[in-house]
N, C-alpha and C positions, 0 to 999 in steps of 0.2 A: 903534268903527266906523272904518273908515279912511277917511285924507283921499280927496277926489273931486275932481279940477280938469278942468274943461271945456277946452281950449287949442288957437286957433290956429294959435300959432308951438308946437307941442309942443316939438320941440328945445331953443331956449333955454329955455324956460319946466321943460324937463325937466333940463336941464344944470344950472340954477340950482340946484334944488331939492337936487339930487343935490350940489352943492357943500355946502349949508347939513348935510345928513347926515351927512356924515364917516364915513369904509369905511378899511378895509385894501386889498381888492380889488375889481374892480368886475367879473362878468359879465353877459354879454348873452345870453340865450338865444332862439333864433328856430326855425322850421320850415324847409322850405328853400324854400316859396313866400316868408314873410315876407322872409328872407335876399334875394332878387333884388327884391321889390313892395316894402316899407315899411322897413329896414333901411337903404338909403344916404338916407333920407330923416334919419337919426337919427346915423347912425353919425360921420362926421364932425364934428359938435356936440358931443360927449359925451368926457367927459374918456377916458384912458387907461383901457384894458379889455381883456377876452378876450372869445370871441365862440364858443359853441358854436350848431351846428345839425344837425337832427335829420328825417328825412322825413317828409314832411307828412301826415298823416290819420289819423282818429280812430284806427286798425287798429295804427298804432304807439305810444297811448296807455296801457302797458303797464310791468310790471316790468325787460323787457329794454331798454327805452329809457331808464328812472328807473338802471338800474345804467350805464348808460354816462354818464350825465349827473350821477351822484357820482363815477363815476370820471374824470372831466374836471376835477369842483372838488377831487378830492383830488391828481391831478396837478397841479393849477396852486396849489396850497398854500392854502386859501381856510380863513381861519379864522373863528372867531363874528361878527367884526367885517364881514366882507365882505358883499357886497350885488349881487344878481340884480336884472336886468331883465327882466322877462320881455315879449318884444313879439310878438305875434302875435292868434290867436284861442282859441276857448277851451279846446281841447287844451294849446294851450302854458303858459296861462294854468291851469288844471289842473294840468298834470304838473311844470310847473318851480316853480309854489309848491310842491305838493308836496316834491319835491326838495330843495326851499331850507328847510320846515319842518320838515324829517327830519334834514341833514345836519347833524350835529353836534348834533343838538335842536332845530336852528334857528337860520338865520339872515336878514337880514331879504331884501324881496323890493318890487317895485314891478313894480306891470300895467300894460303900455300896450300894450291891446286895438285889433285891427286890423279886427275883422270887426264887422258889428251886432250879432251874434249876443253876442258877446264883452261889446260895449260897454253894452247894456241888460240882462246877465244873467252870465254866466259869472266877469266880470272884480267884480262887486260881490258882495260879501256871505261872502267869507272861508272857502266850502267848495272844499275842494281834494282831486284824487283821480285813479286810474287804474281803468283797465278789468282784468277780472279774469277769465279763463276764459272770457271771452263776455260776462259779465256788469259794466252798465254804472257807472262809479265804485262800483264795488265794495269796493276798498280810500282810504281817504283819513282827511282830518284836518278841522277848524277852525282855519282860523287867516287872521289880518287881515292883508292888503300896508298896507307901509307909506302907499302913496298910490294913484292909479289915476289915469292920466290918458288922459283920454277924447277923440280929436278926430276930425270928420268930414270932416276930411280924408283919413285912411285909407281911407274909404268907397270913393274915388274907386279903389281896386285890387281892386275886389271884382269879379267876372261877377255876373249878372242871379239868377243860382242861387242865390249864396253869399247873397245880400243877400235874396234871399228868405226863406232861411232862417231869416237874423236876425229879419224880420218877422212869424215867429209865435210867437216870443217878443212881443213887442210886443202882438200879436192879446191873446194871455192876460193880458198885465197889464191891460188896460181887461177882459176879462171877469170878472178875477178883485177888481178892487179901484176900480173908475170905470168905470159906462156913460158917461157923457160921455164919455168918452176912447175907448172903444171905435165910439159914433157917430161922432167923428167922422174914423177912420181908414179911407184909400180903400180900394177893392178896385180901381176903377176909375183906371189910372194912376198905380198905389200906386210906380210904380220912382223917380216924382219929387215929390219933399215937400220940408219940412223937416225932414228928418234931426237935426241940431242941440236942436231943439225936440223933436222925438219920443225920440231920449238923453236929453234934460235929464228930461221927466214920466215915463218909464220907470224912471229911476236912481230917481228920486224916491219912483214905488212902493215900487221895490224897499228901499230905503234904511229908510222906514217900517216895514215889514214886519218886516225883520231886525233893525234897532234893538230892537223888542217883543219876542225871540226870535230870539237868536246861534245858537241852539245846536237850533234844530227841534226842538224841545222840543213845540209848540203851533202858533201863529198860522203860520210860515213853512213851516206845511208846504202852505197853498194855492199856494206858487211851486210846487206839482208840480202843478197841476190838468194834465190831460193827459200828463203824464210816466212813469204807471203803463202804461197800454200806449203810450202813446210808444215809450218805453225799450223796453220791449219787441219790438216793431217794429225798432226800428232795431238791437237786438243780434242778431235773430232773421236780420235781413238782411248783417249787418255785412262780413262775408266770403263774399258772394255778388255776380254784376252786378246783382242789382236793390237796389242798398246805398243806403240813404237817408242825407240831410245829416241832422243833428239837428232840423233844424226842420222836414223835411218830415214827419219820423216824428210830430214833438210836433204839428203838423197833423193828421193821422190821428191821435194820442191825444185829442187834444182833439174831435176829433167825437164818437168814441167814449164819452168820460165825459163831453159834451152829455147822449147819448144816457143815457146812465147818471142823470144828473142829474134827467132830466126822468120817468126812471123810480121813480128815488129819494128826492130832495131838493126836489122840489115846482119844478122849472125850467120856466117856461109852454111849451105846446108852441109857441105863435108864435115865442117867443124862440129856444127850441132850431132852427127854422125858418129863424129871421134867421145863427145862428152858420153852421149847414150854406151857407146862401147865400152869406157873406161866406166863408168858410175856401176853401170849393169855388172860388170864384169867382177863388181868388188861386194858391192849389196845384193844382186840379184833385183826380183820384184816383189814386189808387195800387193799381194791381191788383194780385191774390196769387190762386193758387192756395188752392180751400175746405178742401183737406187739412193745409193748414199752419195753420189756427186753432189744432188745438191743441195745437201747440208753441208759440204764439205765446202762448197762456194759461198754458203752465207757466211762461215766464218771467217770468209777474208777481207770481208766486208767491218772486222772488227780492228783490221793491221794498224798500228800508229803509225805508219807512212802516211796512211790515206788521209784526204783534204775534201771534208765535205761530205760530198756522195762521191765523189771520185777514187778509185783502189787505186793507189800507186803501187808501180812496181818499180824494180832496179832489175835491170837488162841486160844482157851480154851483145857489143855491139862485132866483137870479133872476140879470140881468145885472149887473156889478158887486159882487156878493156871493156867498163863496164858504165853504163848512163842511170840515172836515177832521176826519178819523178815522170814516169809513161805507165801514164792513166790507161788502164786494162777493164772491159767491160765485163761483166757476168760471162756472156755469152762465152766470149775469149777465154777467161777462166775454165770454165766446163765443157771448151774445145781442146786444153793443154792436158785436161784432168783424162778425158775421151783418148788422148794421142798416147798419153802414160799407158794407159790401161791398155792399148793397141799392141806395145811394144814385146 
């Protein structure tokens, strides 16, 4: 599992770090929001480097961006020895480990995640990957950053959107592994907390979870409760104006296999009651046309959970406890998609 440092002063604290490792080369890879928001916060601290950047959004999360970003470290001579920073959110955090796990076989790479979204989820647990035809990390690896260093100071460049976003990630980790934790996060003036504290017990799920299972083999596949039509949703929109952040979509998936849960998995209907109140209460809804359900059902039919022709899903069995691998048919699907849309 790779190291996790909560930090402050990231900078120094990142500069140090990076001295004790010892590189050939050092790059930095950014988006071109990170490049102007979190980049001069880092860049002058940080020993001698190159410094690629690449446009911001999931939509260039992609093959043609992974070739420009080896053709960057092969023009700049970057051999086994050298070492990626990747600083942004979890695009970048995605495509540049990626990147850094391929070239040459591999070389090493450090996350310092900018977004919530990033810092409770994307940036921990060593799955790395691009978008593929439409379809969501499609192509990708396993593989661990050497460290992750996490601070809520980045927070402060986020809009009110972004950080939403990050926030249902968080939602899922208390549903899926601590009702305490899911009691007691707000809906009500959720924009101002402790951030800090809400990264620390999120990594911490997250951390747990994957320790028991690198490699989604079993237990790690509850981190997708709501990512089966999440994903879905949000590839279905991707390159459209009604294009969702990742987490409004994992919002709307998360109702939806609520919904699923309480049909399947024995989830009280109170409870399923409480999540619709809290989730709505923070996202709102997301309207769609009845005609696109079922396109939105064939792409779940693409999830890497699924075995076969079988869609598996991960379940909410009560609040806090969650089952993985219950095979969900079309029909079920485009009954949860129907309930969303009711709501």
């Amino acid at each position: 599992m790779e190291t996790i440092i909560f930090s402050q002063k990231v900078a120094e604290d990142l500069g140090s770090y990076i001295k004790q490792l010892g590189y050939s080369r050092l790059g930095i890879i950014t988006d071109s929001n990170t490049k102007v928001h979190c980049y001069p916060k880092l860049g002058q601290s940080l020993p001698e480097h190159v410094h690629f950047s690449f446009e911001a959004g999931e939509s260039n999360k992609n093959l043609t961006t992974c070739t420009s970003i080896w053709q960057w470290m092969t023009d700049e001579g970057f051999d086994r020895k050298a070492l990626i920073i990747n600083l942004g959110g979890g695009v970048t955090g995605d495509m540049g480990g990626f990147c850094a796990a391929t070239y040459k076989r591999g070389i090493r790479f450090i996350n310092v995640p900018t977004t919530l979204l990033s810092q409770v989820d994307a940036s921990v647990g060593g799955k790395l990957g691009i978008d593929f035809n439409g379809f969501k990390n499609h192509i990708g690896v396993f593989t661990q950053p050497e460290a992750v260093f996490i601070s809520d100071l980045f927070l402060e460049t986020l809009s009110e959107v972004e950080l939403r976003s990050g926030y249902a990630e968080v939602i899922k980790h208390g549903l899926i592994k601590s009702k305490s934790y899911f009691d007691c996060l707000r809906t009500e003036g959720w924009q101002n907390q402790d951030w800090r504290g809400i990264t620390e017990r999120s990594v911490q799920i997250k951390k747990e979870v994957v320790e028991k299972d690198p490699k989604e083999s079993g237990l790690r596949k509850i981190l997708n409760f709501g990512h089966t039509i999440g994903h879905a949703f949000e590839s279905y929109y991707l390159n459209t104006e009604k294009h969702l952040l990742h987490g409004e979509a994992i919002a709307v998936g998360m109702l939806c296999e609520a919904y699923l849960s309480n049909q399947k998995s024995g989830l009280p209907a109170q409870e399923l009651a409480i999540i619709v109140e809290k989730i709505l209460g923070i996202f709102g809804k997301f309207e769609f046309p009845e005609d696109h359900i079922s396109g939105i059902c064939d792409l779940c039919s693409q999830d890497k959970k699924n075995e076969g022709d079988k869609i598996n899903f991960s379940l909410l069995r009560e609040l806090g406890n969650c089952d993985f691998n219950i095979p969900v048919n079309k029909e079920e699907i485009q009954q949860a998609i129907i309930y969303y849309k009711s709501l």
